[in-house]
C-alpha positions as CSV (number, residue, x, y, z in Angstrom):
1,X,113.9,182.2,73.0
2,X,111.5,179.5,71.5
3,X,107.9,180.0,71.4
4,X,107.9,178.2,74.6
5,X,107.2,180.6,76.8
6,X,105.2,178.6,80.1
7,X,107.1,175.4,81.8
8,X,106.2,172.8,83.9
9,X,108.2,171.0,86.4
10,X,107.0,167.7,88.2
11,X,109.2,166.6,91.0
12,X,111.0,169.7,92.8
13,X,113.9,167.6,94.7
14,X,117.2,169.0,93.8
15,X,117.3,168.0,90.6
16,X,113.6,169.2,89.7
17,X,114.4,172.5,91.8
18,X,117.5,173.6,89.5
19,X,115.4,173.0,86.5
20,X,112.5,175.4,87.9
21,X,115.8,177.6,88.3
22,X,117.2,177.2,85.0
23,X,113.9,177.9,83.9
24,X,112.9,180.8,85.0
25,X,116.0,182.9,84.6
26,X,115.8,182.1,81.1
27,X,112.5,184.2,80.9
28,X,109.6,181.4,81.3
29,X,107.0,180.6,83.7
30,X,106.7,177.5,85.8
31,X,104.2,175.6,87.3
32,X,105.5,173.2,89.8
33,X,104.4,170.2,91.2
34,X,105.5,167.9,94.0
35,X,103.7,166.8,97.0
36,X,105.8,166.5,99.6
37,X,105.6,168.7,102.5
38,X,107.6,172.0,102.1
39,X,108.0,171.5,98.3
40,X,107.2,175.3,97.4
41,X,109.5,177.0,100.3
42,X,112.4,174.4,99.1
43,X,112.1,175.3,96.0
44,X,112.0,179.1,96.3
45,X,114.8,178.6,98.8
46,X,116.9,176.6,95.8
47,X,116.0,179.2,93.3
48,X,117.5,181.9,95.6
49,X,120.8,180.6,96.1
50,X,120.8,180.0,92.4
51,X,120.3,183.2,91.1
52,X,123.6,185.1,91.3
53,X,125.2,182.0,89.6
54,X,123.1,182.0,87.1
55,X,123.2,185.7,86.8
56,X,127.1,185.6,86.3
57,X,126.5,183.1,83.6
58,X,124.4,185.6,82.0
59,X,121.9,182.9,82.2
60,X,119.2,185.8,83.9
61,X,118.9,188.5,81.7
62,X,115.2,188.2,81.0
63,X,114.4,186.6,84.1
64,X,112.1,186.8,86.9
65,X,112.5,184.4,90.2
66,X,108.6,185.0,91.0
67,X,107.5,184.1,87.9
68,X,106.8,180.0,89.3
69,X,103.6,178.8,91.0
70,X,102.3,175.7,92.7
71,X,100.3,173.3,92.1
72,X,98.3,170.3,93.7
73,X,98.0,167.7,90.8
74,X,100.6,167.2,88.6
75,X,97.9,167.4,86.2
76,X,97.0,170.8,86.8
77,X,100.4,172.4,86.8
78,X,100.9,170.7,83.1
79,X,97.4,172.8,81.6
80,X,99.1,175.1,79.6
81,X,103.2,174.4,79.4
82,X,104.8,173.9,76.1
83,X,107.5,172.0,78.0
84,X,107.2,170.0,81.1
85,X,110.6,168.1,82.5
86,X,109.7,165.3,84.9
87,X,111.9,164.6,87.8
88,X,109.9,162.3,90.2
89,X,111.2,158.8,91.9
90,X,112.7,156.7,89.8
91,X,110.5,153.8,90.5
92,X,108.2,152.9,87.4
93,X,105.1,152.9,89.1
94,X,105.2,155.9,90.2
95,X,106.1,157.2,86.8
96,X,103.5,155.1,85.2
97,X,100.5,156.5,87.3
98,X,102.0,160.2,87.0
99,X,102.7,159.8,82.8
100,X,98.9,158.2,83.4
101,X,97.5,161.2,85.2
102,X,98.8,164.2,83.0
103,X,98.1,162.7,79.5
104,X,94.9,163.9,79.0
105,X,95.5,167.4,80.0
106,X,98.4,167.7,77.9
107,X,98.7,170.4,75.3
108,X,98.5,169.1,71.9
109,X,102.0,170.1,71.0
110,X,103.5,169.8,74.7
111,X,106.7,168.0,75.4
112,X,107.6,165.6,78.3
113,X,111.2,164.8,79.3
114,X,112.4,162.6,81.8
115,X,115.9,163.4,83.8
116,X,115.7,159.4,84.4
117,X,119.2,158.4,85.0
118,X,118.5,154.6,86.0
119,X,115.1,154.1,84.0
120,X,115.3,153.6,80.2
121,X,112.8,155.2,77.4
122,X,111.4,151.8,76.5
123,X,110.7,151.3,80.3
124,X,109.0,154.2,80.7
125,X,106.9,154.6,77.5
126,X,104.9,151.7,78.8
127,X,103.0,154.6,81.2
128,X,101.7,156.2,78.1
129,X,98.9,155.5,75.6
130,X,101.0,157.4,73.1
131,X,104.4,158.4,74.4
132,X,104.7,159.9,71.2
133,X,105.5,163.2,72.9
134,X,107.7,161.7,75.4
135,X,111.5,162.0,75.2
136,X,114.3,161.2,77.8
137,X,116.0,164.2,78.8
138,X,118.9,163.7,81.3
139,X,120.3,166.4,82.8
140,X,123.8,166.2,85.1
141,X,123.8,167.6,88.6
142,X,122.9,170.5,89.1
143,X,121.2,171.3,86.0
144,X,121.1,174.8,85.9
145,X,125.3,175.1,86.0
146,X,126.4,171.6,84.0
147,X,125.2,171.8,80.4
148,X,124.8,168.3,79.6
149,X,121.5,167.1,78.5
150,X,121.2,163.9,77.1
151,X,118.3,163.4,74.4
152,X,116.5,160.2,73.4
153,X,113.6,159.1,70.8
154,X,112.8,155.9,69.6
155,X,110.5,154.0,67.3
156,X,107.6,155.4,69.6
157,X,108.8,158.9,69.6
158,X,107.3,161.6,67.5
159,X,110.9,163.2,65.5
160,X,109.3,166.9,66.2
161,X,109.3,166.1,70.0
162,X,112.9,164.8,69.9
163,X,114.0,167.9,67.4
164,X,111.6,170.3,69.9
165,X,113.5,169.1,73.1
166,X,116.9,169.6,71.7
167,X,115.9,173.3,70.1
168,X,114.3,174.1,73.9
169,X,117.5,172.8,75.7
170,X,119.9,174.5,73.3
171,X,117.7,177.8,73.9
172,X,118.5,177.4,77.7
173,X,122.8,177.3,76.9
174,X,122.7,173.7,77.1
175,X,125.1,171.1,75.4
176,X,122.7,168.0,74.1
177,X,123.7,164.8,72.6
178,X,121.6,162.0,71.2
179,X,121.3,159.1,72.6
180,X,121.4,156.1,69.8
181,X,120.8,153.1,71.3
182,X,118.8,152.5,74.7
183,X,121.1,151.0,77.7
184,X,121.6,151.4,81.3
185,X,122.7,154.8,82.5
186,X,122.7,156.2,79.3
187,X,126.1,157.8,77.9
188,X,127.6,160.0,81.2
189,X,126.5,158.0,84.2
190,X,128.2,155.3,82.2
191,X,131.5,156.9,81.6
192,X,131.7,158.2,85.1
193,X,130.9,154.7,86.5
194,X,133.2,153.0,85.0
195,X,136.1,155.9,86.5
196,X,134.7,155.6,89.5
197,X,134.5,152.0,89.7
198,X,138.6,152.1,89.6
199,X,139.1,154.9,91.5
200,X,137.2,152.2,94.3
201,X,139.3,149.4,93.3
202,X,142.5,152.0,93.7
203,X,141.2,152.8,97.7
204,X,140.4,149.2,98.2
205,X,144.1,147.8,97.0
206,X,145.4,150.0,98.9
207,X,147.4,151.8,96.1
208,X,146.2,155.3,97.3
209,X,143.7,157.0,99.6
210,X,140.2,158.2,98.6
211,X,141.7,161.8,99.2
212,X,144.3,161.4,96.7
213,X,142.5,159.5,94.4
214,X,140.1,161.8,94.2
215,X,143.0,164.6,94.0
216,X,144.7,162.8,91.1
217,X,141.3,162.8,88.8
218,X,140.7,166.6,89.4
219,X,144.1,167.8,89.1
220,X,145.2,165.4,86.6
221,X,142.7,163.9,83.7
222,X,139.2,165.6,85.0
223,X,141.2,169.2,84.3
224,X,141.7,168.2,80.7
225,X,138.2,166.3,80.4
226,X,136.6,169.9,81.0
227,X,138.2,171.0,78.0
228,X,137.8,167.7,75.6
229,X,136.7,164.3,75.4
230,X,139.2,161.7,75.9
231,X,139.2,160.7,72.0
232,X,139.8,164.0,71.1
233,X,142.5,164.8,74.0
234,X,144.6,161.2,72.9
235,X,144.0,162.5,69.4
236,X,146.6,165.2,70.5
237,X,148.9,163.0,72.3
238,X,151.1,162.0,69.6
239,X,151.5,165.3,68.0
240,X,151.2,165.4,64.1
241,X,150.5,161.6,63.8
242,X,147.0,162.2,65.7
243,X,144.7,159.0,67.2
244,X,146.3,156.6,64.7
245,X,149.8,157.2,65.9
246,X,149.0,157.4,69.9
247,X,147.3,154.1,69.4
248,X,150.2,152.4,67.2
249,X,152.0,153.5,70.1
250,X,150.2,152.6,73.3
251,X,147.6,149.9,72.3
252,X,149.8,147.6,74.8
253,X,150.3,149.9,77.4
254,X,146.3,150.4,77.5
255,X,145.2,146.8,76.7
256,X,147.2,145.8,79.7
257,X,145.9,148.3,82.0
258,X,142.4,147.5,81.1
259,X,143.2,143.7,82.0
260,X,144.5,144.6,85.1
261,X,141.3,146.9,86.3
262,X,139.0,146.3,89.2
263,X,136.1,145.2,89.3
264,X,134.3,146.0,93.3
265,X,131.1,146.1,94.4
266,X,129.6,149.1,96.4
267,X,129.3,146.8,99.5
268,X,128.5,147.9,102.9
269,X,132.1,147.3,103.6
270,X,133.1,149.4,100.7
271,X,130.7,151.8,101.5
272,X,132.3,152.3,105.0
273,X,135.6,152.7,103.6
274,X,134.4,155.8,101.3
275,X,132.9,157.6,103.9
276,X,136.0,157.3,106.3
277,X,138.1,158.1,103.5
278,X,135.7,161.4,102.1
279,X,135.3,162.1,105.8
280,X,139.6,162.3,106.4
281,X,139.3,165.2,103.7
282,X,136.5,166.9,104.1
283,X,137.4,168.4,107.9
284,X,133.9,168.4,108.6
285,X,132.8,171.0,106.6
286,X,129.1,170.7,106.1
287,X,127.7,169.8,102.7
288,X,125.9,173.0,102.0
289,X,129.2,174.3,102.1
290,X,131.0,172.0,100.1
291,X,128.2,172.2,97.4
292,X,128.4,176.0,97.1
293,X,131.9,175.6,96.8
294,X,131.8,173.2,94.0
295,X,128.9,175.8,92.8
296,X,131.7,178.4,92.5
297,X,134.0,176.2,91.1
298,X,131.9,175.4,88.0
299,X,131.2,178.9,87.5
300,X,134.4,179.5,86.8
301,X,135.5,176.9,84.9
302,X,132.8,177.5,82.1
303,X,133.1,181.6,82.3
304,X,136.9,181.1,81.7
305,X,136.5,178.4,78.7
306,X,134.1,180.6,77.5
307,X,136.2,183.6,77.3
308,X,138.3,181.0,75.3
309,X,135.7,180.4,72.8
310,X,134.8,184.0,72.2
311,X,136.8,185.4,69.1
312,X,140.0,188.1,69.5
């Protein structure tokens, strides 16, 4: 483990509760903040559910689920953490007042990182007097089973707090990347909105339903996509020749699908459409169902590539 040893978490929706989960299995202390009524018993409820999963990642070996406590200002839950991840609405003034109200009670050497998925870094830093300390660090949902963290500095950023982030998130089993170059949605949301953009344009042609659509990503490409990239898994489509050969080979075939991709809007109509078409498939099953399921699902798939990783 880093020397980080105390956490802090501002903003305990889902996204802020998995973190406090994450957290504290992998030995630390959090403080949490978020004001909303019934934060704490959310939270301790989210951090209940999450255990055994994490526990059959072998993700709680040092951990203790007690080991959080609440707080009333965000800036009192930061007194003390090496590491604080913030998680409230993305709307800038709220972050602005919040990055405004912790600053001074910052440890010297803290970190910040924001799970922003819509806000940039730039954006943001513009709450801070010195956002030197301040790093974007964008989890996927849920962030105590998906590894992904995506890391950001810039011109503004301290490199220590950018190197510290990534050396805290690797401690916790993460997968980072660095983010170069600042645009909307970063690298994921951007590669999973642009597949998801088609897959609406499929329903709405009528070329298939949202149940298969949604059938043909997880039992088709999304099955291979857990494994590799896309580069990587064309790189083995043409056998010996590698990425230079599928591309000699297909560069028509793709340039003419990519011409011939839709481009819809998420409309109310289209909206409506979706949720009849999710609703066809999911029976009715309720979505604390559906979530544990998909819960159980990543479990799985990461203990069983893992066991592929691990050496005769």
């Amino acid at each position: 483990m880093t020397g980080i040893s105390h956490t802090a978490v501002l903003g305990a929706g889902v996204i802020g509760a998995s973190w406090t989960a994450l957290f504290l299995a992998s030995g630390r202390s959090v403080a949490v903040y978020d004001p909303a009524d019934g934060a704490e018993e959310r939270v301790k409820s989210y951090v209940e559910q999450a255990w055994p999963a994490l526990t059959e990642l072998g993700l709680a070996k040092h951990g203790r689920p007690d080991q959080v406590t609440f707080h009333k200002t965000a800036a009192e839950a930061v007194q003390g953490a090496g590491f604080i991840q913030e998680n409230v609405p993305e709307r800038l003034p709220v972050k602005h007042a919040l990055f405004a109200e912790i600053e001074t009670a910052l440890d010297p050497q803290a970190v910040v990182a924001s799970s922003a998925s819509g806000l940039t870094l730039g954006q943001m830093q513009n709450g801070w007097e010195n956002p030197a300390r301040f790093v974007l660090g964008h989890p996927f949902n849920p962030p105590h089973l998906i590894p992904l963290v995506e890391i950001m500095g810039n011109s503004k950023t301290g490199t220590q707090a950018v190197e510290a982030a990534e050396a805290f998130y690797q401690d916790l089993g993460k997968v980072t990347i660095r983010v170069n170059k600042e645009v909307p949605g970063h690298v994921a949301n951007r590669l999973q909105a642009a597949v998801w953009r088609e897959a609406i344009h499929l329903v709405a042609s009528g070329v298939a339903s949202v149940g298969d659509v949604d059938k043909a990503m997880s039992a088709g490409p999304g099955l291979r996509w857990a494994a590799m990239g896309p580069t990587a898994l064309f790189g083995l489509g043409a056998g010996p020749g590698g990425l230079a050969a599928f591309c000699d080979h297909f560069a028509d075939t793709f340039n003419g699908w990519w011409e011939d991709l839709g481009t819809p809007q998420l409309t109310a109509e289209t909206t409506q459409m979706l949720v009849e078409g999710l609703n066809a498939v999911s029976h009715g099953v309720p979505v604390s169902d559906q979530a544990a399921r998909r819960d159980a699902m990543i479990v799985a798939i990461q203990l069983a590539l893992r066991h592929m990783e691990q050496p005769e």
